[in-house]
PyMOL commands that place a pseudoatom at each C-alpha (Angstrom):
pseudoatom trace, name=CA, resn=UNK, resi=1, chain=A, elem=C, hetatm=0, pos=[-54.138, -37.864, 36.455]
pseudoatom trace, name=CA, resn=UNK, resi=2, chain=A, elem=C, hetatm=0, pos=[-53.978, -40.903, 38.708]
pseudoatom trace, name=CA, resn=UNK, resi=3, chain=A, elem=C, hetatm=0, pos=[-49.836, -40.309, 38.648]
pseudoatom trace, name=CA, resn=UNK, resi=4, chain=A, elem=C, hetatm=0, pos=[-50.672, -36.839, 40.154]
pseudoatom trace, name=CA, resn=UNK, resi=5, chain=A, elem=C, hetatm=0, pos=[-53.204, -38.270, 42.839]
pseudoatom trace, name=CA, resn=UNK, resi=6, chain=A, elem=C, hetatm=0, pos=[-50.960, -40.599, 44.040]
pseudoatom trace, name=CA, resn=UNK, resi=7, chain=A, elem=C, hetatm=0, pos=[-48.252, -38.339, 44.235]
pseudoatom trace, name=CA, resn=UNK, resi=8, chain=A, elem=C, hetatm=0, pos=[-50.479, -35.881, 46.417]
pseudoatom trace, name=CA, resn=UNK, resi=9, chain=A, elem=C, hetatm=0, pos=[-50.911, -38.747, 48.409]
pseudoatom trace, name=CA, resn=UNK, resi=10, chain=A, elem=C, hetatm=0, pos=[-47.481, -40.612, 48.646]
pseudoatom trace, name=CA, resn=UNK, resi=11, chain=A, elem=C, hetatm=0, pos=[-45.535, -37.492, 49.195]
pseudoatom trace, name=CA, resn=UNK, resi=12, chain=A, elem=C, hetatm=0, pos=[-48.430, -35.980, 51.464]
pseudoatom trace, name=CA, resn=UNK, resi=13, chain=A, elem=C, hetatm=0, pos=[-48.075, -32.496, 49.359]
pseudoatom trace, name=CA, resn=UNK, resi=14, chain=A, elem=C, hetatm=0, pos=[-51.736, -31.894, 48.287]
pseudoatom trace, name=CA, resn=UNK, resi=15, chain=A, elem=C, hetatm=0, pos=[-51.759, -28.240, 48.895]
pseudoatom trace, name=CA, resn=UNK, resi=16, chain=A, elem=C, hetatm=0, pos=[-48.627, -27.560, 47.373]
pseudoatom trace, name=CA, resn=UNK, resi=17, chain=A, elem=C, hetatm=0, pos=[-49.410, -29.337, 44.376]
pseudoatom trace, name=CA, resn=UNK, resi=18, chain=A, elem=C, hetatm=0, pos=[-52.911, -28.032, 43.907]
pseudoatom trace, name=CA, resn=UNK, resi=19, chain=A, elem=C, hetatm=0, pos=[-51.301, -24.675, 44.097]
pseudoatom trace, name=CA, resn=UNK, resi=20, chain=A, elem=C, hetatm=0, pos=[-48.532, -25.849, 41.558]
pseudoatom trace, name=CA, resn=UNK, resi=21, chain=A, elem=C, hetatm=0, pos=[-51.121, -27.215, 39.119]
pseudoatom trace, name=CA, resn=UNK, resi=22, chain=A, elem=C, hetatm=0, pos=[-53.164, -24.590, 39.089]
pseudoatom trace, name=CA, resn=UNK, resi=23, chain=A, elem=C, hetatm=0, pos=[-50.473, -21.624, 37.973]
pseudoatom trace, name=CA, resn=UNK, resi=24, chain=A, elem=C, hetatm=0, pos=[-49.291, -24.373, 35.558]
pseudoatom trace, name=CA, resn=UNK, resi=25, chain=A, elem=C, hetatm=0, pos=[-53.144, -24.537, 33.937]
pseudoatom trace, name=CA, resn=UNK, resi=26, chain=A, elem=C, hetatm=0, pos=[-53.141, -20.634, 34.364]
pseudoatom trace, name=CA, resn=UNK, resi=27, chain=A, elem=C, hetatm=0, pos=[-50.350, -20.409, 32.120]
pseudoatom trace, name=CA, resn=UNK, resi=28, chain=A, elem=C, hetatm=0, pos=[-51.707, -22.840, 29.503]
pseudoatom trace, name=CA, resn=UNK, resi=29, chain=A, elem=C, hetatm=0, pos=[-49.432, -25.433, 30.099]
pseudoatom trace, name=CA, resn=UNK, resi=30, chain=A, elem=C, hetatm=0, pos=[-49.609, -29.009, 31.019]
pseudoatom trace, name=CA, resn=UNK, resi=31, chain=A, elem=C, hetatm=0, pos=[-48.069, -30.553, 34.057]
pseudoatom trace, name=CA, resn=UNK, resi=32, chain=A, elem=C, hetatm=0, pos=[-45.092, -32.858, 33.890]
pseudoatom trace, name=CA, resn=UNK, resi=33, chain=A, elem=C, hetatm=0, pos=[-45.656, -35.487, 36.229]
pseudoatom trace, name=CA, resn=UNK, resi=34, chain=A, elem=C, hetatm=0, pos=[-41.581, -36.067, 36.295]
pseudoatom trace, name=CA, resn=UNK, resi=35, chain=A, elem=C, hetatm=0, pos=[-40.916, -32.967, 36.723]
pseudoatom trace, name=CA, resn=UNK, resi=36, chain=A, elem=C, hetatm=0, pos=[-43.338, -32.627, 39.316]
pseudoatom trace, name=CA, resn=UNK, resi=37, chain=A, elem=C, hetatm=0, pos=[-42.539, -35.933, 41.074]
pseudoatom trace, name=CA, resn=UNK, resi=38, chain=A, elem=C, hetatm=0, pos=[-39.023, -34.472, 41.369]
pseudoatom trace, name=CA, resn=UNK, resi=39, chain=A, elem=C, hetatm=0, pos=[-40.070, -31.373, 42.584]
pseudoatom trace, name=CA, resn=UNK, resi=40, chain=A, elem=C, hetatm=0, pos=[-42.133, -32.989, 45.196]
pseudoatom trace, name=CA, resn=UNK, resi=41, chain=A, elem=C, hetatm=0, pos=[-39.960, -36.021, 46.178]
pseudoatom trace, name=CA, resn=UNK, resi=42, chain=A, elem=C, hetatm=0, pos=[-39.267, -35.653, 49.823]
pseudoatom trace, name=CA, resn=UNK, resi=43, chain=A, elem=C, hetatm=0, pos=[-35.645, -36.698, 50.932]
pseudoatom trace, name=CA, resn=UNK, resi=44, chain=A, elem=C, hetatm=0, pos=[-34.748, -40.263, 51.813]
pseudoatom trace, name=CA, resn=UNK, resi=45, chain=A, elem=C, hetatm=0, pos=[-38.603, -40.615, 51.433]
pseudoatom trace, name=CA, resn=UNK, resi=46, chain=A, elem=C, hetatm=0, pos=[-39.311, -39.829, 55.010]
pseudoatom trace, name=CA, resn=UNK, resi=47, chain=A, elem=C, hetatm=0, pos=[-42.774, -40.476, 56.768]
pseudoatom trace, name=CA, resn=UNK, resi=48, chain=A, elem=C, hetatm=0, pos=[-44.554, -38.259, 57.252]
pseudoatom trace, name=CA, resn=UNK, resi=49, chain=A, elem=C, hetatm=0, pos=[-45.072, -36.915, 61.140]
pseudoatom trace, name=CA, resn=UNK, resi=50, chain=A, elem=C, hetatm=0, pos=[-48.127, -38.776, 62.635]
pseudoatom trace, name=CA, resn=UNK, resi=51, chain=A, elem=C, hetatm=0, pos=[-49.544, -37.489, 65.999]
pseudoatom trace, name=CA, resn=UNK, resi=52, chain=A, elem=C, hetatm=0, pos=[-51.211, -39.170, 68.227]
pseudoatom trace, name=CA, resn=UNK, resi=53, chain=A, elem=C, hetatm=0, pos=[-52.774, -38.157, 71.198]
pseudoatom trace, name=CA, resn=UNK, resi=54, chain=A, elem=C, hetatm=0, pos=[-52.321, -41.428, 74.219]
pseudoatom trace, name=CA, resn=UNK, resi=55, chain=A, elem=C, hetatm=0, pos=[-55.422, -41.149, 76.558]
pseudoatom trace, name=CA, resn=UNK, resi=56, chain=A, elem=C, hetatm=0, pos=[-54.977, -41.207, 80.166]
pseudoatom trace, name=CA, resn=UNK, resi=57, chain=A, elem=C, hetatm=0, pos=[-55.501, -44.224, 81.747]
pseudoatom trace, name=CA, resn=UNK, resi=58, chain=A, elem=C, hetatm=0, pos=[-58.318, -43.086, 83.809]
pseudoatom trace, name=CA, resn=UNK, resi=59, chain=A, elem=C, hetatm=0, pos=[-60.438, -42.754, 80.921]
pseudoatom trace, name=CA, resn=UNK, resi=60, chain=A, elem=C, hetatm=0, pos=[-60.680, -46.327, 80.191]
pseudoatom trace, name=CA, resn=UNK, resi=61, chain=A, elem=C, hetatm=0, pos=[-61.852, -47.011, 84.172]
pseudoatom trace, name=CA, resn=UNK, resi=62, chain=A, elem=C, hetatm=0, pos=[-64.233, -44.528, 83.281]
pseudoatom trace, name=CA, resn=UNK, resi=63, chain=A, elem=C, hetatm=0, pos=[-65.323, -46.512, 79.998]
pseudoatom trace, name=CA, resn=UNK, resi=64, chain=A, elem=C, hetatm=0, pos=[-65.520, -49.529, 82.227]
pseudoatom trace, name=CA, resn=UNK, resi=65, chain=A, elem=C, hetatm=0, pos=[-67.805, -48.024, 85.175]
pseudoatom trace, name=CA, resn=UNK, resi=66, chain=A, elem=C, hetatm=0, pos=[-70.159, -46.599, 82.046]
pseudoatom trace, name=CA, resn=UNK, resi=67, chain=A, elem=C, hetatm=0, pos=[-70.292, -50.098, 80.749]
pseudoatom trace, name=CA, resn=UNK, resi=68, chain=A, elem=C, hetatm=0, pos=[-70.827, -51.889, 83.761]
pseudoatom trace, name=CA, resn=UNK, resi=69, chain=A, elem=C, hetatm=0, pos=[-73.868, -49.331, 85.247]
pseudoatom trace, name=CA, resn=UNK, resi=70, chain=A, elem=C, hetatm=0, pos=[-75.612, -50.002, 81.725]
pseudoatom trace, name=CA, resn=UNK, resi=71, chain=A, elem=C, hetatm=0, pos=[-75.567, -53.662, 81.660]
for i in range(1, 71): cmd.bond("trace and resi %d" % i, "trace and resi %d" % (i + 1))
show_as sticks, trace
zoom trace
């Protein structure tokens, strides 16, 4: 089990292998957790894509006005 959580979470797949799992159980069968590590492994073990969304810098003068009229 915790093999199978952390691969959900290393390889960022925890749809996929929810779905996977579950038509394994379905069937009556038991998950290989090398087979599914395998299955999952992600090439050259790539990052995953992270967005993130920069803030314009106006925003933080308008942070600092807030601030100042409240102290």
């Amino acid at each position: 089990m915790v093999g199978l959580l952390w691969l959900a979470h290393d390889q960022a797949c925890e749809a996929e292998l929810a779905a996977t799992l579950t038509g394994i159980l379905d069937g009556q069968g038991l998950p290989d957790l090398r087979d599914l590590q395998e299955r999952f492994q992600r090439p050259g073990k790539e990052p995953a894509d992270v967005v993130v969304d920069i803030p314009q810098p106006d925003t933080y003068d308008d942070l600092l006005t807030a601030r100042e009229m409240a102290a």
